[in-house]
C-alpha positions in Angstrom: 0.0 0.0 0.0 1.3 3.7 -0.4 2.0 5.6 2.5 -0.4 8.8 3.1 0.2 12.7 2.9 -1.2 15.2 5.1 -1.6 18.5 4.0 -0.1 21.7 6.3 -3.0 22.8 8.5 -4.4 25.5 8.2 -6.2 27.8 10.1 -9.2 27.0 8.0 -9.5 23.2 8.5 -8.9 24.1 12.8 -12.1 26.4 12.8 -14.2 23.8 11.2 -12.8 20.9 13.8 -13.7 23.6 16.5 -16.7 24.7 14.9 -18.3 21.4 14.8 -17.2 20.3 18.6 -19.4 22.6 20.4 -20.1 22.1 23.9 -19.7 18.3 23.6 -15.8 18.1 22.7 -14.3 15.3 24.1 -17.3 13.3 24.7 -18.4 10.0 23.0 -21.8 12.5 22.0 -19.9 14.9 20.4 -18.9 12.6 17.9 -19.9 13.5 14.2 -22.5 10.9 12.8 -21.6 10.2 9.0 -18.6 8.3 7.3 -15.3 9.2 7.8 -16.3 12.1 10.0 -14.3 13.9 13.1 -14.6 12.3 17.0 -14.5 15.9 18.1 -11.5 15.0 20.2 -13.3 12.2 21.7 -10.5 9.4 22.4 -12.0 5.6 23.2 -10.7 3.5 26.3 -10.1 5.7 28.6 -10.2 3.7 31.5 -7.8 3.8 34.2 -6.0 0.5 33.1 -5.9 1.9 29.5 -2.9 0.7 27.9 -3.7 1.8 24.6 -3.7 5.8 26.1 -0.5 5.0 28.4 2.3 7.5 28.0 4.9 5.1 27.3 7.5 7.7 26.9 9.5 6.6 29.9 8.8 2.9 30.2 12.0 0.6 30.0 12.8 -1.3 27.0 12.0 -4.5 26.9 14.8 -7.1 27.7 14.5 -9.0 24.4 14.6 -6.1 22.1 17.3 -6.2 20.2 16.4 -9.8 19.7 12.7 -9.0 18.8 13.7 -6.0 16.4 16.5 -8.3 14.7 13.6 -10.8 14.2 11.3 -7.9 12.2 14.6 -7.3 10.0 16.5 -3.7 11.6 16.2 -2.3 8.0 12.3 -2.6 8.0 10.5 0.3 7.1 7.9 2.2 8.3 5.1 2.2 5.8 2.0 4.4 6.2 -0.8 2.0 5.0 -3.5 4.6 4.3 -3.8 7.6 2.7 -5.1 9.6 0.1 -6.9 8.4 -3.6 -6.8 5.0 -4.6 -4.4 2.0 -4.7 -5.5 -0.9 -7.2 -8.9 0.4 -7.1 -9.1 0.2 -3.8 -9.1 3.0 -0.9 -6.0 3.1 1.0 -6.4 2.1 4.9 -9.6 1.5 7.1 -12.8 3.2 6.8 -15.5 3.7 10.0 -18.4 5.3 10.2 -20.0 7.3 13.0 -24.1 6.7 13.7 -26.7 7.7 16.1 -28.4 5.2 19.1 -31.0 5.7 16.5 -29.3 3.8 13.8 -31.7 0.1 13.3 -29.5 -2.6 14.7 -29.7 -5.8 12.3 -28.8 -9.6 12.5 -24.7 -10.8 12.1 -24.5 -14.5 10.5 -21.2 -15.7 11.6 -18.6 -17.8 9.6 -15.0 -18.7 11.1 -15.4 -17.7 14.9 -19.2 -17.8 16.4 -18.0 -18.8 19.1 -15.5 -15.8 20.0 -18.2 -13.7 18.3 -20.1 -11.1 20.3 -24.0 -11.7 18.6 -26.1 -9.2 17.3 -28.3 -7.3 16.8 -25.6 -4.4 15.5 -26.0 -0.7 14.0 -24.8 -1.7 10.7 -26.1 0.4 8.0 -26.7 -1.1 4.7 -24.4 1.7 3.2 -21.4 1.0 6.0 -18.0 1.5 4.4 -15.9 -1.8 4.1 -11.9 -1.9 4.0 -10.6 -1.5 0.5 -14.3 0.2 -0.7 -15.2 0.6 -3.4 -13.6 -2.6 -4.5 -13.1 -4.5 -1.1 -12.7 -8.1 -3.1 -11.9 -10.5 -0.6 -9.4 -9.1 1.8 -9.6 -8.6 5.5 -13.0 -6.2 4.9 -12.7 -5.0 8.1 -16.1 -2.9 9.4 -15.6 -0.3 12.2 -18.9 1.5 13.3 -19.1 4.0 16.6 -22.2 4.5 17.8 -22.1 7.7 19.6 -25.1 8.0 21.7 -24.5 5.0 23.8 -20.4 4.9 23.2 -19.8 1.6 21.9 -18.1 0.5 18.9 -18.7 -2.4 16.4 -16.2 -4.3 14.1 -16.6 -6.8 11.8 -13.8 -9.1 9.6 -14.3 -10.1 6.6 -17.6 -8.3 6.4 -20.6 -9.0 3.5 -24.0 -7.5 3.4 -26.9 -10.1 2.8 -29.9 -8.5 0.5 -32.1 -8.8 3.4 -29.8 -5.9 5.5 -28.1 -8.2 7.6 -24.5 -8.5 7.5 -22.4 -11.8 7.1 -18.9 -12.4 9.1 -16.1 -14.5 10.0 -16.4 -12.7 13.7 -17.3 -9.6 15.6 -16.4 -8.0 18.9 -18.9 -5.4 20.6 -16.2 -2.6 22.6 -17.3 -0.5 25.5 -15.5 2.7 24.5 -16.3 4.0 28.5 -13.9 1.6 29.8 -10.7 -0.8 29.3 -12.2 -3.5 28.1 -10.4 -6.3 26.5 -11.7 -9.9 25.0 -11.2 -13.0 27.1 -8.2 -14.5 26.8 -7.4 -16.6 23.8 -10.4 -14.9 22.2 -9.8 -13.3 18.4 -12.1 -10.1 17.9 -12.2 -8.6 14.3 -8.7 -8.1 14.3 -6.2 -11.1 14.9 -4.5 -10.4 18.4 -8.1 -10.0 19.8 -7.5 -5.9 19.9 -10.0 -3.2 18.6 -8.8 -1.6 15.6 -10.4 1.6 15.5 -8.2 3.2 18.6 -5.2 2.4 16.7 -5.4 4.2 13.3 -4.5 7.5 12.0 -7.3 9.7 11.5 -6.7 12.9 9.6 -8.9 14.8 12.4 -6.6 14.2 15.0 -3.5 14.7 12.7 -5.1 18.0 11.8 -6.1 18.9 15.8 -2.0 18.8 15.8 -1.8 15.3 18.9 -2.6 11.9 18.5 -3.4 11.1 21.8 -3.2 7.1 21.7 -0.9 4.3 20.5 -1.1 3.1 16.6 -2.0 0.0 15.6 0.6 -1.9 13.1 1.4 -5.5 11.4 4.4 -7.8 10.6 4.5 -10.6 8.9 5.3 -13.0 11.3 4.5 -13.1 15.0 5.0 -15.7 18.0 2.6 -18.1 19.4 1.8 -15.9 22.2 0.4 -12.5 23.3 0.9 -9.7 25.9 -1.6 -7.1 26.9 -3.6 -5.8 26.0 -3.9 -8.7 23.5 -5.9 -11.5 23.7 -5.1 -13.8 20.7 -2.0 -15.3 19.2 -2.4 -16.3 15.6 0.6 -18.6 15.0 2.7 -21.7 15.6 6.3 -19.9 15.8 7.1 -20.5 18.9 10.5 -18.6 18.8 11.3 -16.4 21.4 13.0 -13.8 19.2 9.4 -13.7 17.4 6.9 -11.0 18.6 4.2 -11.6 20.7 1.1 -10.1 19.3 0.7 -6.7 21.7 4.2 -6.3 21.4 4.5 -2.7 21.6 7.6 -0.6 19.5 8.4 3.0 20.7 10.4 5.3 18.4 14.0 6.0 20.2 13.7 9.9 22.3 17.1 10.2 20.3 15.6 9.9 17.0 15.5 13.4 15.6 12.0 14.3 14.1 13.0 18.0 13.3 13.2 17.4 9.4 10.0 16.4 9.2 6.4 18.0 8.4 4.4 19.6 10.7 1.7 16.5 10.1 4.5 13.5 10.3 6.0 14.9 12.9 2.6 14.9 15.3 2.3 11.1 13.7 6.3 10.6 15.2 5.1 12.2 18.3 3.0 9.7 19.3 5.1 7.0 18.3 7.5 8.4 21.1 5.1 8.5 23.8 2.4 6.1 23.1 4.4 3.7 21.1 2.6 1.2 18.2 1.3 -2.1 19.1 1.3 -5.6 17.5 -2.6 -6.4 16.1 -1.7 -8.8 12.9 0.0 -10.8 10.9 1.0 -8.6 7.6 3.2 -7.0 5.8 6.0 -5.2 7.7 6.1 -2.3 10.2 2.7 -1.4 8.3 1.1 1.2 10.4 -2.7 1.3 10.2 -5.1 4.6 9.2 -8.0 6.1 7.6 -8.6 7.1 4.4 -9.2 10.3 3.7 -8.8 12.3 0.6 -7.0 15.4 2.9 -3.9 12.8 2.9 -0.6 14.2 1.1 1.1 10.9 -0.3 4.0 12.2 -1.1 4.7 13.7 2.5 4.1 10.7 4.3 5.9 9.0 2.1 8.9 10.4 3.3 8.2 8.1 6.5 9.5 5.5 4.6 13.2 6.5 5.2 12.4 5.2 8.9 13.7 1.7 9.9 13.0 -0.8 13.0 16.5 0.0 14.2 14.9 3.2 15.2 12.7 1.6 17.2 13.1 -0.2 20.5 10.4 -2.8 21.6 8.7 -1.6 25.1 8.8 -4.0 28.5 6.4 -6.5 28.0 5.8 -7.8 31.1 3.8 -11.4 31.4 4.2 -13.2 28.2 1.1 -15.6 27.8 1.4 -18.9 25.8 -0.5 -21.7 25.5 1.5 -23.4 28.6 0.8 -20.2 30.9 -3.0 -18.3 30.0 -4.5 -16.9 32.7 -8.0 -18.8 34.1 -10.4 -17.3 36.9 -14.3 -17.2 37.1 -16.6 -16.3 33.8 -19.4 -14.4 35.1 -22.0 -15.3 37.3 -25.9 -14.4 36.2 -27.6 -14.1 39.1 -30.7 -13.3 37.5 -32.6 -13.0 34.6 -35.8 -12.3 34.1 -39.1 -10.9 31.9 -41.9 -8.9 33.4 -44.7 -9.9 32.5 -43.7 -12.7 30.5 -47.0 -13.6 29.2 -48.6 -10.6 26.9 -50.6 -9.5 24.1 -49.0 -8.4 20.6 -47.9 -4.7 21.4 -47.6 -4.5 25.3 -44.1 -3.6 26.7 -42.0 -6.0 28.5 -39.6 -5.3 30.9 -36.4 -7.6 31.1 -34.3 -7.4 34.4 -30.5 -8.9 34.9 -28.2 -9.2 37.8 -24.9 -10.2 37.1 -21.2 -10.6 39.2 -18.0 -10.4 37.4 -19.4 -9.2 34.1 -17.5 -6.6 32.1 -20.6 -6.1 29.7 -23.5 -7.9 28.9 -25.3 -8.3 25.6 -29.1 -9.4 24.9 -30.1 -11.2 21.7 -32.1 -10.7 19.5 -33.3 -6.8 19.2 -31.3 -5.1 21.7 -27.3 -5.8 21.7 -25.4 -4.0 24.2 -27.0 -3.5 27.9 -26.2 -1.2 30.3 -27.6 -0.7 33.9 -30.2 -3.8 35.5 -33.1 -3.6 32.9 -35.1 -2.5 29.4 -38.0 -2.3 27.9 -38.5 -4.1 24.8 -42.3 -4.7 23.0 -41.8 -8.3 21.4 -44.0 -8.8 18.2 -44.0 -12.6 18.5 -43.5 -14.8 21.4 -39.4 -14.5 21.9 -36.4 -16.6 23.9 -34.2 -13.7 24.6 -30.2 -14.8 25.6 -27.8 -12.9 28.2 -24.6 -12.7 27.3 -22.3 -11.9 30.7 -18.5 -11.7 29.2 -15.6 -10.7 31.2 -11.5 -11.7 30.4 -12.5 -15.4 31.4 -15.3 -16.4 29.3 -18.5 -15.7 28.7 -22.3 -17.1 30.5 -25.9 -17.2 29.1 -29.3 -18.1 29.8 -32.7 -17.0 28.1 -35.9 -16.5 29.3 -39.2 -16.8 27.0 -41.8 -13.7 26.5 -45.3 -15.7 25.2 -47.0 -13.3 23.0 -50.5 -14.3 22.6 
């Protein structure tokens, strides 16, 4: 893929980020609903525990670095995999798209990985962008959707729409954006070392808003059979321990001198100082992951190119988790769940009530995805088996209960 430009900013493109931010800048709610569209300076994950918003600046390198870096070849290069235009048809990095609570929630059929799947219903729109649109052909077809009113995001891999509005994929992973949330261990999400993607990529909002206030997300082409935090997911055999782990995270050196570079790279080098660039997939070298956008200079960011791993060093890991060493503990406990009444007529509301210990979110299928709080209302059109979903870092529980609609 070619690497992305971004243009100088100007004072034009900074009133119109400002402009459009009101009073709810920095909030999930002051997102921007459309495709493509500015956060507002909204940043996901910003939970206490957050390690993809950890200032990483002063951390010590990791141990195994030099070993780890001479793995990824020292004379890697950096490559910006997004950008501006087209590339073999294709748009050049991953697209998302911002929607209201609003936004009708459809059915996901799963392929590859039900079971590591979060179920639907999801805020899909038929129109949702896919990775490499307008010609996606039969890559990763990543889907990223934000929904802004009740601050969770969506992804999807390898992503088709049916004709009937529901979408088909190999898996999906629901993301509380209000907290650090992370799959349970050994679980794949949409991307392969069980990771969101969205808070890793390049957005030309932030670029243009002058910080990028959160790690990157980037790929090698070969990893270890293991994982660190925040990673979930190893998707090898190698079980070399010069290999990276997925979550490995790569910090650009203090002593590499960014001076000689645009005002827009060098906000990109910035963050790669002092939040660093972790390991989400198996690809093609030190590729770092972004949005398209058509404000991307090419030729600037480009000139990251003339970057190499041996300008990187690898960040202490901490625990590495293998197949001989993943963590186990409790799943959540459902204490209750139940429907009220749970005999009606066509049209009359039901409420459904939960009590769960241990959960880090909970999901109800069909109709109403994500839960919050201890209840909803939902009017069932037909009699309905509705299913809790309690999932926390150790698994996942269910149970249903049945609303009779006579």
């Amino acid at each position: 893929m070619r690497p992305v430009k971004i243009s100088l900013i100007t004072l034009a493109v900074l009133l119109a980020l400002r402009g459009s931010a009101v009073a709810q800048a920095g909030t999930c709610a002051g997102m921007t609903v459309g495709q493509l569209t500015s956060l507002n300076g909204f940043v996901p994950f910003q939970g206490t525990n957050s390690l993809w918003n950890a200032d990483v600046s002063s951390a010590p390198v990791d141990p195994n670095s030099t070993n780890i870096i001479n793995f990824i070849g020292p004379a890697t290069t950096l490559h910006p995999d997004f950008g501006a235009g087209y590339y073999n048809r294709q748009t050049i990095g991953i697209p998302y798209q911002v929607v209201a609570g609003s936004q009708a929630k459809v059915p996901i059929i799963f392929g590859l990985y039900p079971d590591e799947s979060d179920p639907g219903p999801m805020p899909i729109p038929q129109n949702a962008l896919i990775e490499g649109y307008p010609k996606p052909g039969n890559g990763d077809r990543h889907v990223l959707v934000l929904e802004k009113d009740g601050c969770w995001l969506y992804e999807l891999y390898h992503a088709y729409l049916q004709k009937n509005g529901s979408w088909k994929a190999d898996s999906a992973a629901v993301w509380d954006m209000t907290i650090s949330q992370q799959r349970p261990y050994t679980w794949t999400s949409a991307d392969a070392a069980g990771l969101p993607i969205f808070p890793g990529l390049v957005r030309y909002d932030e670029v243009a808003a002058g910080a990028i206030n959160h790690a990157l997300r980037f790929t090698v082409p070969a990893t270890r059979q293991a994982f660190v935090a925040p990673a979930s997911h190893w998707a090898s055999t190698d079980t070399s321990t010069s290999a990276p782990p997925m979550g490995t995270r790569l910090r650009l050196k203090a002593s590499f001198d960014i001076s000689g570079y645009s005002a827009a790279n060098r906000v990109l080098l910035t963050a790669l100082k002092k939040y660093g660039m972790i390991l989400a997939d198996n690809g093609s070298g030190i590729f770092i992951s972004g949005a398209p956008d058509n404000r991307w200079n090419n030729s600037d960011l480009s000139n990251l190119k003339k970057i190499t791993a041996a300008s990187f060093d690898v960040v202490a890991m901490g625990t590495i988790y293998t197949p001989g060493n993943v963590p186990s503990g409790p799943a959540p406990t459902i204490l209750s769940f139940t429907a009220n009444p749970s005999s009606v007529a066509k049209g009359q509301p039901v409420t459904l009530g939960w009590s769960t210990s241990g959960a880090d979110y909970n999901l109800i299928s069909p109709a109403l995805g994500p839960v919050r709080g201890t209840s909803v209302s939902v009017v069932p059109s037909a009699t309905t088996t509705y299913t809790l979903y309690s999932t926390n870092a150790y698994g996942r529980t269910t149970t249903t209960v049945t609303v009779t609609v006579h």
